[in-house]
C-alpha positions as CSV (number, residue, x, y, z in Angstrom):
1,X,0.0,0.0,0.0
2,X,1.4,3.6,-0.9
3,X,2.9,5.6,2.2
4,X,0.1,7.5,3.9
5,X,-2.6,4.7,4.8
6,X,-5.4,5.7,6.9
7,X,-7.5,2.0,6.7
8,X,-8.9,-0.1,4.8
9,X,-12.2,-1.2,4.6
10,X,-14.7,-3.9,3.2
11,X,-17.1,-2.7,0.1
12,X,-20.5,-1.2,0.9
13,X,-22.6,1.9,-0.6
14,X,-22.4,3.8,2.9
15,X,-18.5,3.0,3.4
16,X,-15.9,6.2,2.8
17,X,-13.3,4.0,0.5
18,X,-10.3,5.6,1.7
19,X,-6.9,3.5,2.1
20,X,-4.6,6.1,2.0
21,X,-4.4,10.0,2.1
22,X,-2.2,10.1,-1.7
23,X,-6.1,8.0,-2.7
24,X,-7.9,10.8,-1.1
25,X,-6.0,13.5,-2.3
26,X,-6.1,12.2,-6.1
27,X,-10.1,12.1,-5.7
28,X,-10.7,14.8,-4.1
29,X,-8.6,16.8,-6.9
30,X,-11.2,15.5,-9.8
31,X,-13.7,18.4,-8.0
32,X,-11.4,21.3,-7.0
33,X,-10.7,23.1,-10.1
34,X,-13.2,25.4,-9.4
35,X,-13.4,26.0,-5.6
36,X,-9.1,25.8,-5.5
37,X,-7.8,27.3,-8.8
38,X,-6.2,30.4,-9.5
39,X,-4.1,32.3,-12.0
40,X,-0.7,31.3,-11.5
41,X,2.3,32.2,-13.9
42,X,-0.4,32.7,-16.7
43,X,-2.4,29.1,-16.1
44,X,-5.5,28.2,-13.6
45,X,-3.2,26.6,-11.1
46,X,-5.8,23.7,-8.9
47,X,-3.6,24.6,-5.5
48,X,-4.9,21.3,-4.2
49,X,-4.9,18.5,-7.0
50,X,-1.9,20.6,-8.8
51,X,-0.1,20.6,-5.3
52,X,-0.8,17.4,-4.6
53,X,0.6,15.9,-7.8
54,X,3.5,17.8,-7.9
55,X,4.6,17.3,-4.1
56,X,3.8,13.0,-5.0
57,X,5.9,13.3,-8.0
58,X,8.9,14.9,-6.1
59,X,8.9,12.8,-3.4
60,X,7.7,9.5,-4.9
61,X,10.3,10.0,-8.3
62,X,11.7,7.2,-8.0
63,X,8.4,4.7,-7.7
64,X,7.3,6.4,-10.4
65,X,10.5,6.0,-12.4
66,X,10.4,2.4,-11.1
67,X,6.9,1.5,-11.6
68,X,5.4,-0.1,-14.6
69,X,2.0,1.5,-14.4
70,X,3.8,4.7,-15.3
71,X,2.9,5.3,-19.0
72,X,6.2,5.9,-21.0
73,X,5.3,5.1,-24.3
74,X,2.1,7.6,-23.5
75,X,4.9,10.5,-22.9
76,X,7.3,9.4,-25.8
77,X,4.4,9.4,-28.6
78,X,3.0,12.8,-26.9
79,X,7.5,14.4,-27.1
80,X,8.3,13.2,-30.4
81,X,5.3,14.0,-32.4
82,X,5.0,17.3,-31.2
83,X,8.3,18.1,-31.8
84,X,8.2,16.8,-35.5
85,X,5.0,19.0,-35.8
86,X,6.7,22.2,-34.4
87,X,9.8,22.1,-36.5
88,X,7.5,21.2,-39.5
89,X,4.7,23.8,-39.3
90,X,7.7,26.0,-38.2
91,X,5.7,27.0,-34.7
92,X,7.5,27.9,-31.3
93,X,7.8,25.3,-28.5
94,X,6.2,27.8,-26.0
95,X,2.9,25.5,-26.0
96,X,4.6,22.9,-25.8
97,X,7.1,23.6,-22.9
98,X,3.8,24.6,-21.0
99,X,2.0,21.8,-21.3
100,X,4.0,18.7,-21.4
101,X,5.3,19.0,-17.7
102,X,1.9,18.6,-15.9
103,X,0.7,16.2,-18.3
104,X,3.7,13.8,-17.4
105,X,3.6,15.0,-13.5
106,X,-0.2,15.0,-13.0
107,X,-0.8,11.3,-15.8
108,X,1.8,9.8,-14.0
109,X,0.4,10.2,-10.2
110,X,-2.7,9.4,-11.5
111,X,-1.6,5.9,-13.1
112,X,0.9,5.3,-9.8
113,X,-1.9,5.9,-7.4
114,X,-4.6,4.0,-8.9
115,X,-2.2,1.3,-10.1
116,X,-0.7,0.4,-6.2
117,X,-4.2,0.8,-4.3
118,X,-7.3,-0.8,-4.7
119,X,-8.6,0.6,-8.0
120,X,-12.1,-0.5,-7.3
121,X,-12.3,1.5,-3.7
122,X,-10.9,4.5,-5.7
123,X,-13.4,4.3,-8.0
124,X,-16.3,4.1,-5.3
125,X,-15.0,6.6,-3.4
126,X,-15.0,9.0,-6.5
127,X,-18.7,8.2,-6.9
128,X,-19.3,8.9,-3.1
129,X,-17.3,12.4,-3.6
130,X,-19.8,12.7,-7.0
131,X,-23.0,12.1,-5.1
132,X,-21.8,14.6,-2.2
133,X,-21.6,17.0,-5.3
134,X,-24.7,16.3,-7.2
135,X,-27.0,16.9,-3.8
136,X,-24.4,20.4,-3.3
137,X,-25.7,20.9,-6.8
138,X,-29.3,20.7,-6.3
139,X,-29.3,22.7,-2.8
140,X,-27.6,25.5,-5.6
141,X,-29.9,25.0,-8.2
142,X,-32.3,25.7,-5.8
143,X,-31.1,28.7,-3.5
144,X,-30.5,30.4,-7.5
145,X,-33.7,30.5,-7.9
146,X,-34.6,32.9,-4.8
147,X,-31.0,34.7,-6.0
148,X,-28.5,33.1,-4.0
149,X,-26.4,32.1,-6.1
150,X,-23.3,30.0,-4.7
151,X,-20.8,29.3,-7.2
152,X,-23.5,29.6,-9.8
153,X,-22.2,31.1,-13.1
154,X,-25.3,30.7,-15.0
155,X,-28.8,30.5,-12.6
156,X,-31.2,28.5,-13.0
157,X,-29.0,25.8,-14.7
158,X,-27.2,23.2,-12.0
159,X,-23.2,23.5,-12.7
160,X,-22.3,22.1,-8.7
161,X,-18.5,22.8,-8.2
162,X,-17.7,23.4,-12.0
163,X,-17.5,26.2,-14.1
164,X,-20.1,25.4,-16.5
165,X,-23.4,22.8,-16.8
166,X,-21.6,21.1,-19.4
167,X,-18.0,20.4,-17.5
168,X,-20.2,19.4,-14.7
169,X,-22.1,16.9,-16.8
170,X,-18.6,15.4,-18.1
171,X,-17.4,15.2,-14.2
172,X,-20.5,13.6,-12.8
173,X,-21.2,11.2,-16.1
174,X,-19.0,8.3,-15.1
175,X,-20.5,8.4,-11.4
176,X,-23.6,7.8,-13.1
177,X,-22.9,5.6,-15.5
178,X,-21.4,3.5,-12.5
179,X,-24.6,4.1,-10.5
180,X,-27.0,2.9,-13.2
181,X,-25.4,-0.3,-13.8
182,X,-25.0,-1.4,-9.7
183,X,-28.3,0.0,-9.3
184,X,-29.6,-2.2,-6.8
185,X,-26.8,-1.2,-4.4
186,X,-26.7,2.9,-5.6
187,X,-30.8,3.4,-5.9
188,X,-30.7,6.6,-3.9
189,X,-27.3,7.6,-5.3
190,X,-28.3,7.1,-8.7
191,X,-31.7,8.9,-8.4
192,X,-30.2,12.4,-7.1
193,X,-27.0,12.1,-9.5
194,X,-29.7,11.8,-12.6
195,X,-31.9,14.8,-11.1
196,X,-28.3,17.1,-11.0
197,X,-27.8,15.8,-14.6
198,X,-31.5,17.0,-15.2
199,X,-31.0,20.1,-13.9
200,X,-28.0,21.0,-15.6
201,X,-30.5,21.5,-19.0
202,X,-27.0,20.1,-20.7
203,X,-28.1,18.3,-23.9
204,X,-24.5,16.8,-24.2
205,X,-24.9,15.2,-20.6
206,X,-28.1,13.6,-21.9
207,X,-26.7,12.2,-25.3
208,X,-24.0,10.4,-23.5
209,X,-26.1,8.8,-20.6
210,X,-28.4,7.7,-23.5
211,X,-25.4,6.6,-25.8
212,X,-24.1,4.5,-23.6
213,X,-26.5,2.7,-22.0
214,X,-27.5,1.5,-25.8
215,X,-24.3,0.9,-26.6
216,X,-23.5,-1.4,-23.3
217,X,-26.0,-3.7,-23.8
218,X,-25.2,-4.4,-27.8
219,X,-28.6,-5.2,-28.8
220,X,-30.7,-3.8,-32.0
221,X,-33.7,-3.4,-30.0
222,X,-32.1,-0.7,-27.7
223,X,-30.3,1.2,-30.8
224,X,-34.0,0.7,-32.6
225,X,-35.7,2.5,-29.7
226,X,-33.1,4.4,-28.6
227,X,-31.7,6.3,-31.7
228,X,-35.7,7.6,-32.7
229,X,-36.2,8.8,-29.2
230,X,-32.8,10.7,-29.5
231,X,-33.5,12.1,-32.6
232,X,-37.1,12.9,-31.4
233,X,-35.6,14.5,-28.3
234,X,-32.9,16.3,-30.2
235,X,-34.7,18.0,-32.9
236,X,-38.5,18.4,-31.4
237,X,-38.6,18.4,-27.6
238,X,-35.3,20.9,-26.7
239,X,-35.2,23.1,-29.2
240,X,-39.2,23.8,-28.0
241,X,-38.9,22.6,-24.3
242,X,-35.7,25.3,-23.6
243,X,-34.3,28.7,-24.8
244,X,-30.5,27.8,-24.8
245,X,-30.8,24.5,-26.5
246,X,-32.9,25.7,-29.1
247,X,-30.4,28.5,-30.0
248,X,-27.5,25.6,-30.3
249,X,-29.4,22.9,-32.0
250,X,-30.5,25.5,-34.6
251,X,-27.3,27.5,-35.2
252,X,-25.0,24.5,-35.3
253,X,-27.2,23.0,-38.1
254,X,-27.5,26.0,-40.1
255,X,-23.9,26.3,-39.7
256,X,-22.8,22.7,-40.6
257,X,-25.4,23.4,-43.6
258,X,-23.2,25.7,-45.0
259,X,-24.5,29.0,-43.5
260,X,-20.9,30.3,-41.9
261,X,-22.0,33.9,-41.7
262,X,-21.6,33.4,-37.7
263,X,-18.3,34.1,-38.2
264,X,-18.7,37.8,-38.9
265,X,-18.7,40.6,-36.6
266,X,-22.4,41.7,-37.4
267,X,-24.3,38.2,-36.8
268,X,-25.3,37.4,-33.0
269,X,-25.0,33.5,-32.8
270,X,-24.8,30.5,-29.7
271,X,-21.1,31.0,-28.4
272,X,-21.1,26.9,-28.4
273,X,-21.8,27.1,-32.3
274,X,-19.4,29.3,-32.7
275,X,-16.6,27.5,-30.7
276,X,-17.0,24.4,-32.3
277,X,-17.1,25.8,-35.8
278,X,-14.6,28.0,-35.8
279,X,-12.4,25.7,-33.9
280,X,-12.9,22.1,-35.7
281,X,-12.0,24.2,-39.7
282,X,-8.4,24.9,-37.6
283,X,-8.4,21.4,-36.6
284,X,-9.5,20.1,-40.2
285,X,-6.5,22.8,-41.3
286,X,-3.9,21.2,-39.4
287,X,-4.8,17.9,-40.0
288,X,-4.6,18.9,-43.9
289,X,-1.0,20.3,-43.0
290,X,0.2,17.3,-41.2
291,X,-1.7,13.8,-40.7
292,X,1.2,12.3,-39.2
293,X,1.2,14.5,-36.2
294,X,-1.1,18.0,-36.6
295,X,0.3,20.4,-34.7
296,X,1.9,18.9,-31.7
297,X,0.9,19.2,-28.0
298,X,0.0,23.3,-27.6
299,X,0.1,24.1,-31.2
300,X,-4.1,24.3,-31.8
301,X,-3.5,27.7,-30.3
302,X,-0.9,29.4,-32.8
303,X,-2.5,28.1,-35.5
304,X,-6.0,29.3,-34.5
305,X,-3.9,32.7,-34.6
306,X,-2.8,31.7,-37.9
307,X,-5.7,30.3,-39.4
308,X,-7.9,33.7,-39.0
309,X,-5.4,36.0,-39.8
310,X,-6.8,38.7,-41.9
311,X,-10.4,37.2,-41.6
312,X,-13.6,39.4,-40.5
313,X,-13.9,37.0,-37.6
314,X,-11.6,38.5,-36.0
315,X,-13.7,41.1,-35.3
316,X,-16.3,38.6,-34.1
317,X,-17.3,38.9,-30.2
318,X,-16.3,35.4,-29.8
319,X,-13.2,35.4,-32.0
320,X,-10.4,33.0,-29.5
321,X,-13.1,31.6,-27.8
322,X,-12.0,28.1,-26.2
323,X,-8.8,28.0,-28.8
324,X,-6.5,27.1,-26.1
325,X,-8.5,23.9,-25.5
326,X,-9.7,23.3,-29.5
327,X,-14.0,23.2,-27.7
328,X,-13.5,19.6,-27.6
329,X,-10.7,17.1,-26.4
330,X,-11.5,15.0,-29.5
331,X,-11.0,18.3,-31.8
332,X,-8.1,19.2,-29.5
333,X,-6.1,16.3,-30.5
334,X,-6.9,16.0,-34.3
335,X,-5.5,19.8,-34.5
336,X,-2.6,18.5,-31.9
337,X,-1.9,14.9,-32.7
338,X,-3.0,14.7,-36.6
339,X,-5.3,11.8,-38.0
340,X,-2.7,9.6,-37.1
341,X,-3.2,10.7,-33.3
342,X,-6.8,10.2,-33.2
343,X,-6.8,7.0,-34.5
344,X,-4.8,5.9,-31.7
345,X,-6.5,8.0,-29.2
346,X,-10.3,6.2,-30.4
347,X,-8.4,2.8,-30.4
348,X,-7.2,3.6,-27.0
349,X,-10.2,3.9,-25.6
350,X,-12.3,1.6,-27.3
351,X,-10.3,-1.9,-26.9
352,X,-10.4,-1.0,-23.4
353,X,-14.2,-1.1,-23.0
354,X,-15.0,-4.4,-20.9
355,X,-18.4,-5.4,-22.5
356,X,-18.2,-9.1,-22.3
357,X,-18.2,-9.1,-18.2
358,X,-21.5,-8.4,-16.2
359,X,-19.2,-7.3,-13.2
360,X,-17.5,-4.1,-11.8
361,X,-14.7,-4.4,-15.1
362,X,-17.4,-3.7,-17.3
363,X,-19.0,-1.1,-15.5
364,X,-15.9,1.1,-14.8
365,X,-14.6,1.1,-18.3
366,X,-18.0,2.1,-19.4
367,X,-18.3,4.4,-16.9
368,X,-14.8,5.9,-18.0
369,X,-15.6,5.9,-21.5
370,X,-18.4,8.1,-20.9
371,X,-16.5,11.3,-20.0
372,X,-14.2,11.1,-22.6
373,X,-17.3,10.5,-24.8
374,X,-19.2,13.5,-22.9
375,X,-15.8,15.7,-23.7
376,X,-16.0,14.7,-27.8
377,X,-19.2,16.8,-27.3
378,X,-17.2,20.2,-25.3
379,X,-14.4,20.6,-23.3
380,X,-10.9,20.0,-24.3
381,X,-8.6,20.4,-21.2
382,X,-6.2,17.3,-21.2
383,X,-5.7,17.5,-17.1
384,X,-8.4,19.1,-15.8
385,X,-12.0,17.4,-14.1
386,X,-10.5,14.3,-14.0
387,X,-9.5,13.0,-17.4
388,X,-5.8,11.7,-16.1
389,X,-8.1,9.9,-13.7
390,X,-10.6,8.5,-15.9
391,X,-7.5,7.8,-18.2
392,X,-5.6,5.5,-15.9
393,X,-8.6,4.2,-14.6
394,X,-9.7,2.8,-17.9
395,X,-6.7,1.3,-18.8
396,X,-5.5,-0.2,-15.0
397,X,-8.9,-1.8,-14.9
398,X,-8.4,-3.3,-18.5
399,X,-5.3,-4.5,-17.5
400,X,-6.6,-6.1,-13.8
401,X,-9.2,-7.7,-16.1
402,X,-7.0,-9.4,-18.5
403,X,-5.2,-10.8,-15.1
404,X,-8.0,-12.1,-14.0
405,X,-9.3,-13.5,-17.3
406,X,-5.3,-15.1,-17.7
407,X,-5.5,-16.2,-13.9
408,X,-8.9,-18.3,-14.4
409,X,-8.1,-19.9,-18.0
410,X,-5.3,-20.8,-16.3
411,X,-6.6,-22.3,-13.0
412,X,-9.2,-24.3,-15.7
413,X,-5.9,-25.7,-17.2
414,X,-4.8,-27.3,-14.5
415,X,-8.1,-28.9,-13.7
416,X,-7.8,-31.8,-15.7
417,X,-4.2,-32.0,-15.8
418,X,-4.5,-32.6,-11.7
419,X,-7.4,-34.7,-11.9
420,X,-5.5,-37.3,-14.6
421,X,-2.5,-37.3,-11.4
């Protein structure tokens, strides 16, 4: 067990899954960004998850160095390719230099962590933390209505400890997920988690929940009930049941029609539309430039610059908006990473999805799946509301699945073999 153990303690909804205070720490920092972050050398510094990575890495260098949960090859493909896209697009390594620090620090402690404890009480304690959140969420939801407004940047919509309904909904999503599937054990937790995702009015939250539960269960039936009702919900019941989706829904399809006159200075449009327009043509750009590699970790952002240079948009309202994070992680590493990149990162994730297992393996991996599905959608930050976590996660429990699978074919083996002596 890592330095620091408090106790352990046997499974059970009402437990607190806590073995050691690096555990803790590492789960707690998933929720913090907002409540603990400020601008620090020119970056939203989390002075608790940020601190607490960088104080594990320093202390703990050489387990990490040591350990083989660590994820070298993760780091080399990340270093190389970005430096081949820099000194071919001819961009400076500022980005870069910026970036690829915390990701090794913070990935790293994540994947140590996770890989030496009990990756199954680390999970359940993250969904304890999410619960805690979602009924924080409701009680602000709530007290916004009568104008208190606690960490509420847009009332009337639930956003809990994050900065937005949607970074919320990508946060809480694999809590849920979890929830849904062990519902027999989570009822109460599950129930108040879905009425925060409710109340966040975010239609990206409810794609994904729906997405996913289709998708686990691999059956026509639910993709032939499910895909109408989506499309039903999608294009009938938001854009008439609420103000803000019907805004996105109708300027994202009149801009993916062809209608790009949102990026002018005169034409009021959804910021969202905006940001994942005018962000995914840079994206498509850089891929064009480079397919190997795009523009290498940091680079979405100079080019962005690049890209619009001379263009009206410029004088747009919303001209920069969310170009440090590309809108979307999945845009984000097109633009950073190339075709190339994004093939690996959707193989990545997909052959570790666990479907053929009705236990906690399957569950976690699709509950992990489901925030980097929910951040396809918005949000592109590679470190922040837990994506290291969900990252490591994903692939320690594919891993401590395979062991298990090995472990039991090879227990079968031996059957016979000891029955013949």
């Amino acid at each position: 067990m890592i330095a620091g153990t408090i106790r352990t303690v046997p499974y059970g909804r009402d437990q607190v899954y806590i073995n050691s205070i690096p555990e803790a720490l590492l789960v707690l920092g998933i929720f913090t960004k907002e409540i603990a972050s400020s601008r620090l050398a020119g970056i939203d510094f989390d002075f608790i998850s940020y601190t607490f990575c960088i104080g594990y890495f320093v202390f703990y260098m050489k387990r990490i160095l040591d350990s083989p949960a660590t994820p070298w090859v993760f780091f080399l493909y990340i270093v190389f390719s970005s430096l081949f896209a820099i000194f071919l697009l001819n961009l400076d390594y500022g980005g870069f230099m910026k970036q690829i620090f915390s990701i090794i620090v913070i990935f790293s402690v994540n994947f140590v962590v996770i890989q030496e404890g009990d990756w199954k009480s680390i999970f359940r304690l993250y969904v304890k933390l999410a619960y805690y959140s979602a009924i924080f969420g409701i009680a602000q939801f709530f007290l916004s209505l009568v104008g208190i407004n606690l960490l509420v940047q847009v009332p009337g919509r639930l956003d809990s400890i994050a900065y937005e309904p949607s970074h919320y909904a990508a946060l809480l999503m694999p809590a849920l997920i979890f929830t849904f599937f062990h519902l027999r054990e989570y009822k109460t937790y599950f129930f108040i988690m879905l009425t925060a995702l409710f109340l966040t009015f975010n239609l990206t939250g409810y794609m994904v929940f729906l997405l996913v539960v289709s998708f686990a269960y691999i059956n026509p039936f639910y993709f032939i009930v499910s895909l109408p009702v989506m499309y039903y919900l999608i294009f009938v019941v938001f854009p008439n049941f609420n103000e803000n989706f019907s805004n996105r829904i109708n300027d994202t399809l009149q801009v993916f029609q062809g209608n790009t006159s949102v990026l002018t200075s005169s034409v009021e449009a959804n910021g969202t539309t905006i940001s994942l327009y005018s962000n995914l043509m840079v994206a498509e750009q850089n891929a064009k430039d480079n397919f190997l590699s795009g523009a290498g970790l940091g680079g979405h952002e100079q080019t962005y610059d690049r890209y619009y240079q001379g263009s009206i948009f410029r004088l747009n309202w919303y001209y920069g908006i969310n170009a440090k994070s590309g809108h979307s992680l999945t845009i984000r590493i097109l633009s950073e990473f190339g075709v190339v990149g994004l093939i690996l990162y959707i193989v990545s994730l997909v052959r570790r999805i666990i479907l053929f297992n009705d236990g906690v393996y399957r569950s976690i991996s699709l509950a992990c799946f489901s925030h980097f599905l929910c951040k396809t959608f918005k949000l592109g930050g590679i470190i922040d509301y837990g994506t290291p976590f969900f990252f490591a996660m994903l692939c320690i429990n594919f891993v401590e699945y395979k062991n298990r699978h090995h472990s039991e074919k090879a227990e079968r083996d031996e059957e016979p073999a000891l029955a013949e002596n």
